[in-house]
N, C-alpha and C positions, 0 to 999 in steps of 0.2 A: 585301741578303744579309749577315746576320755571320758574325763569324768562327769559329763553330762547325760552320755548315754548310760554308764553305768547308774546313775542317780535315776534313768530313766525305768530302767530294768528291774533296779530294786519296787521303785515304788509301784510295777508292774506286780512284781512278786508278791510285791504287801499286800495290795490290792485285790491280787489273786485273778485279775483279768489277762486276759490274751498277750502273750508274750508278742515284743516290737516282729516282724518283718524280716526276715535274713534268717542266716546260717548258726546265729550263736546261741549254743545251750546255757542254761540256767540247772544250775544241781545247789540243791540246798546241803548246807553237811549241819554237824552237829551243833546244837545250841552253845553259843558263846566263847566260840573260834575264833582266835584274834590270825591265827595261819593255818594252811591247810597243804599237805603235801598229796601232789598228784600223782599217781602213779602209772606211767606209759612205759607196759612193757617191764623191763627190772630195772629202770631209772625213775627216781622220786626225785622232784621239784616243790621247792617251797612256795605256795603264793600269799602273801601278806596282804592281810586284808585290813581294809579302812571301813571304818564309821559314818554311816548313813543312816538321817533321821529321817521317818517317812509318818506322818501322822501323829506325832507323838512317840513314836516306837524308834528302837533302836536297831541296826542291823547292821553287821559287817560283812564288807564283798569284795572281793579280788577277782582279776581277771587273767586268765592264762595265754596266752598269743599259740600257742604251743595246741594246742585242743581246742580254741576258740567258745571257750566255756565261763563263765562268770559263776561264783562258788558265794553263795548267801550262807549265811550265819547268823540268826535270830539273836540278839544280846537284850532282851525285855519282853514281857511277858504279855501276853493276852489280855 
């Protein structure tokens, strides 16, 4: 996944409208998670999340290859 779709996804999130088309999940985790470890199974994986401005608003989001999941993290407030 690059970084367009993810920019896509997020601002999909923020906006709160209908998630893109395809296979890939969207799980938000906890406000102002810079990483997020996934757990499959008794193996955890780090995913490192970057910085996405969508409206004024801040969020951070990584993507897993492994789950085909994108993990959002709110970093600014309502």
């Amino acid at each position: 996944m690059n970084e367009k779709q993810i920019t896509q996804i997020v601002e999909q999130f923020s906006r709160k409208s209908e998630p893109l088309e395809g296979n890939v999940k969207v799980m938000r985790v906890p406000d102002y998670k810079t990483v997020y470890v996934e757990h499959i199974g008794e193996v955890g994986r780090s995913i490192t999340l970057s910085e996405y401005k969508v409206d004024g608003k801040i969020y951070w989001a990584g993507y897993s290859s492994r789950s085909d999941t994108v993990f959002v993290s709110q970093a600014s407030r309502d």
